[in-house]
Kinemage of the C-alpha trace (Angstrom):
@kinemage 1
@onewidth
@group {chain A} dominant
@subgroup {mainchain}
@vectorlist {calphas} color= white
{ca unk a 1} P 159.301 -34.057 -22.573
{ca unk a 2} L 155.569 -35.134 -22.491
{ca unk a 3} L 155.187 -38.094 -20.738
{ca unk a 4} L 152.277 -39.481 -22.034
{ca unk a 5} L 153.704 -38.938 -25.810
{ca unk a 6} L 156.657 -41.153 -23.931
{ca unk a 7} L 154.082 -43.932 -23.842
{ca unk a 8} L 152.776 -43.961 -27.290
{ca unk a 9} L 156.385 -44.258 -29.006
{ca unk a 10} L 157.601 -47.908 -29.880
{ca unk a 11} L 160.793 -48.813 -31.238
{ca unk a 12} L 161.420 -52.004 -32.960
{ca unk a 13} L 163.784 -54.293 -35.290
{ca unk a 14} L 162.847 -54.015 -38.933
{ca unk a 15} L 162.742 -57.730 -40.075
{ca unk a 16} L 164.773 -57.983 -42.792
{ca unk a 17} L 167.219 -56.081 -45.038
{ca unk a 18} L 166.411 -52.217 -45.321
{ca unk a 19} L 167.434 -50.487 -48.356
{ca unk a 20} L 168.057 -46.954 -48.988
{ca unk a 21} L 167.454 -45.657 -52.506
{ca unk a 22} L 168.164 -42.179 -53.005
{ca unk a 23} L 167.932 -40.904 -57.086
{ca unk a 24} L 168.286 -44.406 -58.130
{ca unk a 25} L 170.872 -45.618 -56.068
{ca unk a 26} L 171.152 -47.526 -53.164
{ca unk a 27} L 172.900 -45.728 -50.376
{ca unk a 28} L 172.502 -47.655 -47.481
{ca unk a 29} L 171.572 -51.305 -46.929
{ca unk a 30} L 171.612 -52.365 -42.904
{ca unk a 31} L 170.605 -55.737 -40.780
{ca unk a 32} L 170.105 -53.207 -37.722
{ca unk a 33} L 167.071 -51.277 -38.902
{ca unk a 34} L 165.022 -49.903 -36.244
{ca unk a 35} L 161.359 -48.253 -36.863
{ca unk a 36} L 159.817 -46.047 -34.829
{ca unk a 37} L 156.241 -45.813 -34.391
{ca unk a 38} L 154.348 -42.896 -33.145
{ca unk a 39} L 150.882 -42.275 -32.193
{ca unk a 40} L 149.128 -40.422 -35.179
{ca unk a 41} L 152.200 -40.631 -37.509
{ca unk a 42} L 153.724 -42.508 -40.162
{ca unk a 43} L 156.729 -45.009 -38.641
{ca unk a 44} L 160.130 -43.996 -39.294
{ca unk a 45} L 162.792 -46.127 -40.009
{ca unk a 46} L 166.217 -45.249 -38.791
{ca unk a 47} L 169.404 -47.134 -39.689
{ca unk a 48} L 173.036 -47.040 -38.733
{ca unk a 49} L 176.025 -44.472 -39.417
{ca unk a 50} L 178.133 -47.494 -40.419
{ca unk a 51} L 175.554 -48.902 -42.783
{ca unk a 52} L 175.701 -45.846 -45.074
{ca unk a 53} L 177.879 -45.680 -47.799
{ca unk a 54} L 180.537 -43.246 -46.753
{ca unk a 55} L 181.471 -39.981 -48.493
{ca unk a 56} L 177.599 -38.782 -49.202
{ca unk a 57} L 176.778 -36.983 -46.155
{ca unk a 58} L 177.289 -33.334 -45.861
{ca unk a 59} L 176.407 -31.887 -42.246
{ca unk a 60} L 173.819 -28.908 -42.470
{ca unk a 61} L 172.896 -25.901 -40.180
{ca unk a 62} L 169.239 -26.832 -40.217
{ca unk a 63} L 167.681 -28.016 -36.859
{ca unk a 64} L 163.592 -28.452 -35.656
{ca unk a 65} L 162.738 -29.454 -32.563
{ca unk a 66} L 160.356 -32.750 -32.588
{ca unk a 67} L 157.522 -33.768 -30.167
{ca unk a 68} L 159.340 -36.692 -28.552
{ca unk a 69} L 162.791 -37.636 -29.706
{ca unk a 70} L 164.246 -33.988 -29.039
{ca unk a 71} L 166.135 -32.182 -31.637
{ca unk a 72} L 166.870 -33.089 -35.242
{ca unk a 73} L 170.189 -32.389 -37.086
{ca unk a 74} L 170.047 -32.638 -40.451
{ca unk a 75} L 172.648 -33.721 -43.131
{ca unk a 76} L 172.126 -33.182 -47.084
{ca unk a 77} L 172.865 -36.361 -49.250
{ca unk a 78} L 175.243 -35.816 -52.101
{ca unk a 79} L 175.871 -38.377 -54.708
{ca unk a 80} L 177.497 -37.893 -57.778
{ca unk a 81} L 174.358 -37.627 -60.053
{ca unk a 82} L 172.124 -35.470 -57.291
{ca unk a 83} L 172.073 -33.561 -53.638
{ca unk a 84} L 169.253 -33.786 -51.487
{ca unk a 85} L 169.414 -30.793 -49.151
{ca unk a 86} L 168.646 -31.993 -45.344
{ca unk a 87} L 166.483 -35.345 -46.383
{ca unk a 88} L 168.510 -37.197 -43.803
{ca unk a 89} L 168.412 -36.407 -40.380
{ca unk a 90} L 169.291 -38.217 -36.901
{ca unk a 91} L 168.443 -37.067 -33.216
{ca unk a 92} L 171.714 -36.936 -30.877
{ca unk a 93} L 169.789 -36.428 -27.621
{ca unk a 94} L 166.996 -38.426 -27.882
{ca unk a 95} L 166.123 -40.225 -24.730
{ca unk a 96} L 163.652 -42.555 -22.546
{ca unk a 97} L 161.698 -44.881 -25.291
{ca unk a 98} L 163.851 -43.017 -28.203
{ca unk a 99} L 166.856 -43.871 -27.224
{ca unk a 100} L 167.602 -46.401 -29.486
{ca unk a 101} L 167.519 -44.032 -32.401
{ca unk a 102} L 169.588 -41.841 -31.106
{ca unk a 103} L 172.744 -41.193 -33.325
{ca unk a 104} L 170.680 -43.524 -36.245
{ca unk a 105} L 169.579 -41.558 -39.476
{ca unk a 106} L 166.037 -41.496 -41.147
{ca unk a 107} L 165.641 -40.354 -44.606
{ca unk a 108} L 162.953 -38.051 -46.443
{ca unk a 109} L 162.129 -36.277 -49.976
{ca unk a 110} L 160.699 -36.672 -53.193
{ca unk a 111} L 163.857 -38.510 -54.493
{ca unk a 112} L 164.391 -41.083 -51.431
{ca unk a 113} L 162.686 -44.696 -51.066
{ca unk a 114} L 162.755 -47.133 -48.480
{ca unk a 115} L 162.582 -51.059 -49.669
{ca unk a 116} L 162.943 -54.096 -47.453
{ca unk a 117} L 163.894 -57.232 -48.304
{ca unk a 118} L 164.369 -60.503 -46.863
{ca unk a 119} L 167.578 -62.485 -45.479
């Protein structure tokens, strides 16, 4: 792992609720929110296993190695109006400054949105 990427990576609490919207529907809502900001990217926002609604996740083969957290796994979303191949995703080994995300999901694709709102 680079250790001066190590350095530029900052995880912190979302304030607030986070809400998951994938197709139109809400599929996760958590108090335990954690973004992740990286030097030169967008922040990420990762939430819970237990704060998605259960039943939608299908495990996939795909996996890409990430500057940083280590290796993604992917899942594909499936809802009963849509699928969403491998626009979630979670890193099981990620260590040092991203180890609070590791085992958390972050979400991606045309059809997914990200709203927070307050307590």
């Amino acid at each position: 792992m680079d250790d001066r990427r190590d350095h530029q990576a900052r995880v912190t609490p979302v304030d607030g609720r986070v809400h998951i919207i994938f197709d139109d529907a809400e599929i996760a809502s958590t108090l335990k929110a954690l973004s992740l900001e990286q030097q030169g990217q967008s922040p990420m926002v990762f939430v819970p296993m237990d704060d998605i609604h259960p039943g939608i996740l299908e495990a996939s083969e795909t996996r890409r190695q990430d500057d940083g957290p280590g290796e993604a796994h992917y899942y594909t979303i499936k809802t009963l109006t849509a699928d969403g191949a491998d626009e979630a995703w979670y890193y099981p080994y990620a260590e040092g400054p991203y180890a609070p995300i590791r085992d958390m999901l972050t979400f991606g694709g045309d059809r997914v949105s990200l709203r927070v709102s307050e307590v």
